[in-house]
Structures are given as structure tokens and as C-alpha cells.
N, C-alpha and C positions, 0 to 999 in steps of 0.2 A: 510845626508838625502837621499833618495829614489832618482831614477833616473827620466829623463824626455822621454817622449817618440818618438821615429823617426816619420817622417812623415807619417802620418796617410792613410790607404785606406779603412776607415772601411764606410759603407753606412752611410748616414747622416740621415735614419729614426731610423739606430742602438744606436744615439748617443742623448744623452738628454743634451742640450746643457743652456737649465737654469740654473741658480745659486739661490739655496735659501738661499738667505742672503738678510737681508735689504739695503736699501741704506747707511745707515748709516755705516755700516759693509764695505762694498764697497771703501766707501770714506775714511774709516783708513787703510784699503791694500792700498790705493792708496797715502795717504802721507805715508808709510811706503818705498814704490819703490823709490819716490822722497827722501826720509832722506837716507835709502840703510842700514838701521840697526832695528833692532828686536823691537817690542813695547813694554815699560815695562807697564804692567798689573796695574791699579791703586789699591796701598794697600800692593803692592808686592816689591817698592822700599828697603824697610830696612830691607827685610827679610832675607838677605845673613850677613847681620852686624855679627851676633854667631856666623856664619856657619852651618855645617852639621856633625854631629860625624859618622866617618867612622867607629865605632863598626857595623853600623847597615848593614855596606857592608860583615864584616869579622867576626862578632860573632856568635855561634851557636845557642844561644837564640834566635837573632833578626831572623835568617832563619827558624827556625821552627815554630813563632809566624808568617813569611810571608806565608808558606809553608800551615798551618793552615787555610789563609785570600783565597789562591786559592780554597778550595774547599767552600769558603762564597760567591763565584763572579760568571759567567758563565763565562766557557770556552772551545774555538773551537775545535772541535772533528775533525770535517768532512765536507764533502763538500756533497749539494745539488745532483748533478750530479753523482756521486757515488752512490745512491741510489736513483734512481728518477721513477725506475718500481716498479710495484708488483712484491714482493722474492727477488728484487736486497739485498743484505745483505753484513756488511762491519765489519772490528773488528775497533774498536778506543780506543785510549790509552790517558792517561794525567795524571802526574807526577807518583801514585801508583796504580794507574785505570785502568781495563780495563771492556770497555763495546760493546755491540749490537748492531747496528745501521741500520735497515733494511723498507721498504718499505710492508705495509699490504695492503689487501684487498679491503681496501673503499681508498687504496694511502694516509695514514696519516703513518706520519715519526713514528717510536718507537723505544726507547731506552731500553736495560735491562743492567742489571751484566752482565759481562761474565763469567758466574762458573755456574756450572751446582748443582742444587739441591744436588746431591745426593754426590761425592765426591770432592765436589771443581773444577771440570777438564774445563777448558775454552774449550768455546762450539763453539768458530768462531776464526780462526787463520791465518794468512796474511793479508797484506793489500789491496790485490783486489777483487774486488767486485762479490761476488757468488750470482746464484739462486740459492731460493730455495724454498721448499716448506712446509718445518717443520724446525723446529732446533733440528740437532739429536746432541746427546753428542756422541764424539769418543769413550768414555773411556765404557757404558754399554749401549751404547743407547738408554737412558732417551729420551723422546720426548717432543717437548713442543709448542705450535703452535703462529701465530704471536701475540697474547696478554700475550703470555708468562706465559701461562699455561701449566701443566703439565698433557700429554695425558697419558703416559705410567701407568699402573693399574697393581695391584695384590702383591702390598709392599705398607706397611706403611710407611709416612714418614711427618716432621714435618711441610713442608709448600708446595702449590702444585701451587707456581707460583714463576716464576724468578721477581726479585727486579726491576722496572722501573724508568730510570731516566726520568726526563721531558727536553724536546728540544725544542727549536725555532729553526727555517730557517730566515737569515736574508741575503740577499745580495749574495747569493748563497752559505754560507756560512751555519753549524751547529752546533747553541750552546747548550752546558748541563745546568745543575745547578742540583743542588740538589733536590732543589724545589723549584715549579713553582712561589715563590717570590725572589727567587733569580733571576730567569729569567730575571723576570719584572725589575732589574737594569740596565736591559740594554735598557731601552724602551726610556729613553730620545735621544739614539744616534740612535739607530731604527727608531725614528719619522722623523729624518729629512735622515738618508739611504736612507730609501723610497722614497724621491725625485729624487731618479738618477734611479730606476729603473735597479736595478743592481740581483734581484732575478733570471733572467734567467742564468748569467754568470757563465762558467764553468772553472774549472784549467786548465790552459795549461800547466803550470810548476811547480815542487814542490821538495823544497830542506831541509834536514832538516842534521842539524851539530852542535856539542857541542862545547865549547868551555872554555879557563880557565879565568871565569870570572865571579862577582857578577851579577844575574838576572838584578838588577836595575840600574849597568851599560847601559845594553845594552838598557834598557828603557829609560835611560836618553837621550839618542846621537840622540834619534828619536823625543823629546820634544825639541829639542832648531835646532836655524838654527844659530845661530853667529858662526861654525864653520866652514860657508860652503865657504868662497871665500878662505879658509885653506885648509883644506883635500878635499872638492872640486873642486879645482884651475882646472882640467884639466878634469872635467867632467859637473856637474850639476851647478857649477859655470858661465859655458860660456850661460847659459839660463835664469836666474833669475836671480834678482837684489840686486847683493851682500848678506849682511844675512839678509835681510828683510823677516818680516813676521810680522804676529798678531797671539796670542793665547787668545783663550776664551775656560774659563773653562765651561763644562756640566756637574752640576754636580762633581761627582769625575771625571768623563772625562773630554774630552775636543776635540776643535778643532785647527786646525795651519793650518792660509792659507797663502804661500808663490805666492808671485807674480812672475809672468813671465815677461820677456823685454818690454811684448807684451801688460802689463795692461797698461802701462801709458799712451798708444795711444789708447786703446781700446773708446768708445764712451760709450759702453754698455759691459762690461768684462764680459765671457762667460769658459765655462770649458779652454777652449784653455788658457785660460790666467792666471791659475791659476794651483799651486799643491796644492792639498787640502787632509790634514792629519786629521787621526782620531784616536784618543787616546781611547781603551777601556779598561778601567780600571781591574786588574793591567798590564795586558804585552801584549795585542794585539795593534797593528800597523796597519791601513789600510793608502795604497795612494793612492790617486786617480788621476788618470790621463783623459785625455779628451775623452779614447774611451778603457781603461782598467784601471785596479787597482792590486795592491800587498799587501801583507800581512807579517806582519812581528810579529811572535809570541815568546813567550821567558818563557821558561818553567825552574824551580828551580830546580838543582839536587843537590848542596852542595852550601856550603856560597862562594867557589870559582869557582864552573862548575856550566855550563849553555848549555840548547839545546834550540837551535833556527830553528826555522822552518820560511822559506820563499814562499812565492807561489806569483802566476801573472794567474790572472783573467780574464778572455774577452768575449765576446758576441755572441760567439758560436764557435761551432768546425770548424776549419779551415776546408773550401774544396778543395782548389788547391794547388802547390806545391808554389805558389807565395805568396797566404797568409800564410801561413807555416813558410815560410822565411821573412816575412814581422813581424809575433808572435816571432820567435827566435830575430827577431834583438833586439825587445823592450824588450823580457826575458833579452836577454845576458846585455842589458847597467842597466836594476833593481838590475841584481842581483851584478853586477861588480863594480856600486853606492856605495851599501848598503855592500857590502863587503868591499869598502873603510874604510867606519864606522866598523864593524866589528872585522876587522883586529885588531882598534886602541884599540879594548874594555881591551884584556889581560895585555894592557899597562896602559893603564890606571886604572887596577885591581891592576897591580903592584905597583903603586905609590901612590897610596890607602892605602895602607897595611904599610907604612911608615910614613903615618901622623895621626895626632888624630883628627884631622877635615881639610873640604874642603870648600871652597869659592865660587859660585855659582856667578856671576854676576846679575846685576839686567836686563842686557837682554837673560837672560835666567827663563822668567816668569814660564814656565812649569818643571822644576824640582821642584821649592818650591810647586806650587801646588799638584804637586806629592806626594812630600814629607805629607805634610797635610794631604793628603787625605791617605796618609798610617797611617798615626799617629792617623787620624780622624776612622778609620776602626780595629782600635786593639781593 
């Protein structure tokens, strides 16, 4: 799982220190620290009985039927702060995608293609953030303004606007979809985001690396915690309570609040006392921590490679050299965590590849609902 973060000097009007969880919620994290192991989900006990056939890790039907399910779901393009003026404009990419991502006139986010009407030629190229003031194509100079019209006159041609995807901004974060019902899937995790008040937050760090392994590998290791006083022993293990946690599914999402040392005394447990995970269906990752968050995304390239994209989030752009070093300390222990996990995933891809099914315990609630909710989604 995700790392915990150094001791904090973020302002305390920067930090939304509520928790929206009932009490009831509360009080199962909290025998969860006293037991010091994972809660099995009720309904979920006998689910691991079959197993899991690992065709669906290593076949090429079941990856193109997943491959298929990504462009049915939203998925993170970009970050808010990247585009946050009029003309800031950005390219974004996602599995065979490439799209527009730019800041208009009245400051409403817009997405397009990136191909230009006329010969196909991608019309925004790198990843850092350009003004501008039209969208020229390199290739004849098509023009097209930011609704994604086409100015240029004096040739016929079959359509005279670039193609729009629809976006949401959520948590500083921006999602695609296809269409603006696909969006709307993600609104039950959305509803409760919004309570942390995370829309201002901007990237401080961002990593993105492939790796030789099945997609839902690497999604699985981020739904379970029973492996964390294991491969955690010497990091995120010495702050949390053994592999305790609770999962509740949203939905095909879901949420995972692992407790801190710090809940069992708490009176009233508050961000501090808690890492609180968030599953968006199928392969986004958020953590949240008490005064930033990470992201961990997991994009398909074959039944056995995978690129992963990590980022770490915070509440504005460092201004001194102390906060600076204060941001890299919590970057370097997120990413150095979750690299832990990481590391294990191609091994685990390996030993995959040698059995016809795999055994899921029953304190590992959130892979079977994964699983369902893939099965429930074909």
C-alpha cells in the first residue's frame, strides 16, 4: 500500500480535518486496529472457495474484452493546474488516444481529438502546457478555435469541427469519458471527494513506468492490506496497525480505510489517524493522506505489460526552499512504498502464468469485488 506521510507543516486552515464517515464506519476501523487484521465484507466469506482462473490474467481474449471496458469507464487524462488559464493547452494520451486539453474563454475545461480534420496530423504535441490562441495544425495550417471549429475557408471538406470528448475536474484531477454518461460513473466517488476539498490541489511529482506485468496485478496489491506487516515490515508497517483495514464497496468502486497507531486513542479520529484509499474503477488509486494525496493509475498495453503512472498531490505550489524539501521528503517515501508493491507485481505475474487458478483469502474483500464488478461490466 501507499506510504504515510512525514510530519506535517502544512497550515491548518489548508487542511480539512473532517472525516465523512458515520459513526458506525468509525467504530468498524476501530475493532479492526484492536483485531490488527483486514475485515472480511459480509457475503464475501466463500468467495475465494473456486478460485480465480488466471486465463483472465494471461489470455488475449480476456485483455481485449478489458481493453474494450476502458474506454466504457472515465479515465485521468490530466491534471487541473496544467490548464487552469485562458490558451493554457496540453496534449493527453490514454491506452490508443490522443486528445486536446485546453482552457477557453469563459475558463470552461475542453477536450477534442488530437488529429487535425484534414490529414490526420496531431495538432498539440508534448507534454507541457502551451498558450495559445488558436489551434494551428503543423502539417497545412488548418485553424480551428477553442470550440473546435474550423476557421480556415476556401476547401471543401467533410466536417468543420474537431470531435469533443466530455470532462469532469475532480480533486484537481481530469477525467474523460466518452460520454457525458459515462462520466456520470464516477459521481458516487465524486460525492463524497468533495468533502476533503481537494479541487485546488496541484502535482508536485509525477512518474510514469511500464512494467512486465497483468494490469490487474497491479490493481489487486492496492485493494488488500494483509500484505502489509510482509512487504511493508520496514516502511508503512511501523505506522499502522498491522494489516487492518475495512473495505466498502461504492458501487463497482470502493473505499479502504486503514487505520493509524494513532486511532485507537483518538477520541474523535480525524484525517491524521487514518489512510484512506480510493478505488476508481477499473485502475485508478487515490491515497489520501492528512494534508496530501497520490495517485496510482494502471493502464493496459498487453496481457503481460503494464504502464503505471504515479503522482503526489498538495495544496499548493511550494514557496520556500523548506517546503520544497518538506514536499520531496513525503514524494520520496509514496513513491519508494508503492514501489515496494510494485517491484513484487512481475513476480507475481510470473507465478500466475503457472497455475490455472489462484486463491484470494477471505481477508482480501476487495479483489473479489473487483473481480465482479469486472465480470458484472462485460
Amino acid at each position: 500500500m501507499g506510504g504515510y506521510p512525514l510530519k506535517t507543516e502544512i497550515k491548518e486552515n489548508q487542511r480539512t480535518k473532517h472525516l465523512p464517515f458515520s459513526r458506525t464506519l468509525l467504530e468498524r476501523v476501530r475493532r479492526q486496529s484492536e483485531l490488527g487484521v483486514p475485515e472480511i465484507f459480509p457475503g464475501l466469506e466463500g468467495s475465494g472457495v473456486s478460485g480465480i482462473s488466471t486465463g483472465r490474467y494471461v489470455n488475449e481474449e480476456s485483455f481485449l474484452k478489458e481493453k474494450e471496458l476502458f474506454h466504457r469507464r472515465p479515465f485521468l487524462v490530466g491534471f487541473r493546474e496544467k490548464v487552469s488559464r485562458t490558451g493554457d493547452c496540453i496534449s493527453a494520451n490514454f491506452l490508443d488516444r490522443d486528445w486536446i486539453l485546453l482552457r477557453d474563454e469563459k475558463n470552461d475545461l475542453k477536450g477534442f481529438e488530437n488529429a487535425c480534420l484534414h490529414r490526420g496530423t496531431r495538432l498539440i504535441s508534448g507534454a507541457d502546457t502551451k498558450s495559445i490562441r488558436k489551434i494551428v495544425c503543423p502539417y497545412h495550417s488548418w485553424t480551428y478555435d477553442f470550440d473546435g471549429e474550423l476557421l480556415t475557408g476556401g476547401c471543401k471538406v467533410g466536417n468543420n469541427k474537431l470531435r469533443e470528448i466530455p470532462l469532469i475536474e475532480i480533486a484537481g484531477m481530469i477525467f474523460a469519458g466518452k460520454t457525458s454518461e459515462i462520466l456520470n460513473q464516477i459521481n458516487p466517488i465524486r460525492n463524497e471527494l468533495d468533502e476533503y476539498n481537494l479541487d485546488s490541489y496541484v502535482p508536485f511529482a509525477l512518474l510514469k513506468e511500464e512494467g512486465e506485468y497483468n494490469w490487474k496485478v497491479g490493481v489487486e496489491i492496492f485493494l488488500e492490506t494483509y500484505h502489509i506487516a510482509t512487504l511493508h515490515r520496514n516502511s508503512v508497517a511501523a505506522v499502522v496497525e498491522k494489516n487492518s483495514s475495512v473495505y466498502d464497496p461504492i458501487g463497482e468502486h470502493a473505499r479502504i480505510l486503514i487505520p493509524n497507531r494513532t486511532y485507537k486513542a483518538a477520541e474523535t479520529p480525524s484525517r491524521k489517524d487514518l489512510i484512506i484509499t480510493y478505488f476508481i474503477f477499473p485502475s485508478t488509486i487515490l491515497v489520501l493522506f492528512r494534508d496530501h494525496f497520490g495517485i496510482i493509475q494502471f493502464q493496459p498495453l498487453s496481457p503481460s505489460k503494464t504502464r503505471c503512472i504515479r503522482a503526489v498531490l498538495i495544496p499548493e505550489k511550494p514557496k520556500t526552499d523548506r517546503m520544497i524539501r518538506f514536499w520531496e521528503g513525503n514524494r520520496d517515501f509514496f513513491f519508494r512504498t508503492t514501489s515496494e508493491d510494485l517491484e513484487l507485481a512481475p513476480e507475481i505475474h510470473a507465478g500466475i502464468r503457472q497455475r490455472e487458478r489462484i486463491y484470494p483469502s477471505s481477508w482480501e474483500p476487495g479483489i473479489f469485488h473487483f473481480h465482479r464488478s469486472l465480470e458484472n461490466a462485460e
